[in-house]
N, C-alpha and C positions, 0 to 999 in steps of 0.2 A: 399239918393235918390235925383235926381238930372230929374231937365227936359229940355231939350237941345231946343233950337231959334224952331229947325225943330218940333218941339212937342214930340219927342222920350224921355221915361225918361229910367234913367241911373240909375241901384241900386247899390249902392257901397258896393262893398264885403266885409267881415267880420273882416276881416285883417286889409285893408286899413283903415277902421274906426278906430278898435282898433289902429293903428297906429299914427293917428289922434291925439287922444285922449289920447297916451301918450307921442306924442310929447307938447299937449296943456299944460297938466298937468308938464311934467319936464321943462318947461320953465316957469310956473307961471304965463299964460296969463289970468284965469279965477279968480274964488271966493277965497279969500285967508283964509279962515274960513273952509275950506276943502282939505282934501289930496287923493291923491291916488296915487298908479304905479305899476308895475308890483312885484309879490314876489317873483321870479329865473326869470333876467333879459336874461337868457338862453332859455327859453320856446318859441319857431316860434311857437305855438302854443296859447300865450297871454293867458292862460284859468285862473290862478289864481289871482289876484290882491290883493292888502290891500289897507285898505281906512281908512281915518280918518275926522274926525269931532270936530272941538270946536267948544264948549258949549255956545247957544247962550249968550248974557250980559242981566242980571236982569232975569233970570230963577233958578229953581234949577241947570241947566246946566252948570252956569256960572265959566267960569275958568275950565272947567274938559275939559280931550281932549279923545274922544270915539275914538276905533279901533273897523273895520269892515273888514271883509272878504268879496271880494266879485268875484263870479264865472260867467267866461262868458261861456253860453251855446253856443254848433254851430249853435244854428238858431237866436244867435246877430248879428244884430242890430234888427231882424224882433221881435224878442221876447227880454224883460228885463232881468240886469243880474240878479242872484240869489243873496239876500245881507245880511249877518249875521252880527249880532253886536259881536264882542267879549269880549269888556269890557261890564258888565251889564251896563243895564241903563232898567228904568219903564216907556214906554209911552205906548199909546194904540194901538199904527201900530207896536209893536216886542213882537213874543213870550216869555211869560214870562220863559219858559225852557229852550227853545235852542238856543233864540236872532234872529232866521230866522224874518228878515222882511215881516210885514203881507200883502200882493201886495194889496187886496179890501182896502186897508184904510192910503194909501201913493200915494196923486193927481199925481206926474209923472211914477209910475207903473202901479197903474189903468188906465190911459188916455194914455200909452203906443205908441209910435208912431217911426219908423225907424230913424226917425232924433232926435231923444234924443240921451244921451249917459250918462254915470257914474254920472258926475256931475248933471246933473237933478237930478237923483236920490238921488244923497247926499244933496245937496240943499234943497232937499224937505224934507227929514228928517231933516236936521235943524230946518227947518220952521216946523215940527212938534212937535220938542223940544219946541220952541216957541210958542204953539195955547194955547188956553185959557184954551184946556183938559188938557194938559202937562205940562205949565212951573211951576205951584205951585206942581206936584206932589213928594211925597219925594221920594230920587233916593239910591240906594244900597250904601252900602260907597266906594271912589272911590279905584281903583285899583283890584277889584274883576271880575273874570270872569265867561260867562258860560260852 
């Protein structure tokens, strides 16, 4: 969302964002401690992604690299995407059955806003690998899925 000199604002379409966002992503402009891009680079529709995460440093995290699934709805940017972890991992914002990312208890899906994008989201799960709740907790051994 965009708001123009004249005061008009301008919401950019669903596409264009995701577009955005994997050109930022395949060029390597953002957080380099996080991955994502599309998962059938054939899809005009951008709906499925994979994402990844290393482990923050001095956590149980440390040195492990998480895969995540993650789905964009049609009413993205207005609403988060959907975000599964696939590799297990134990913190307190992922179900511990199905890896589904818990929205009330992860700051950039809760506080949700059109001008986020994937990266917030992963970002913040980092950072929640690292909070005081999570980084001591013990984690499944790695290479295990749900």
């Amino acid at each position: 969302m965009q708001r123009l000199p004249s005061g008009e604002v301008v919401i950019t379409p669903r596409n264009f964002k995701l577009l955005e966002e994997l050109e930022h992503s395949e060029k390597g402009l953002g957080d380099m401690s996080i991955s994502y891009g599309l998962v059938d680079s054939s899809d005009i529709f951008m709906g499925e992604w994979n994402g990844g995460i290393l482990g923050p440093h001095g956590t149980q995290h440390d040195s492990r690299f998480y895969e995540l699934r993650i789905t964009i709805p049609e009413s993205y940017p207005a609403t988060p995407p959907k975000v599964r972890f696939v590799s297990k991992i134990n913190i307190n914002c992922v179900d511990s059955k199905s890896g589904e990312v818990i929205y009330s208890k992860v700051p950039a899906t809760k506080n949700w806003n059109r001008n986020m994008g994937m990266e917030q989201v992963l970002i913040s799960l980092r950072a929640e690998m690292a909070s005081s709740e999570n980084r001591r907790t013990r984690q499944p051994q790695e290479g295990l899925t749900f």
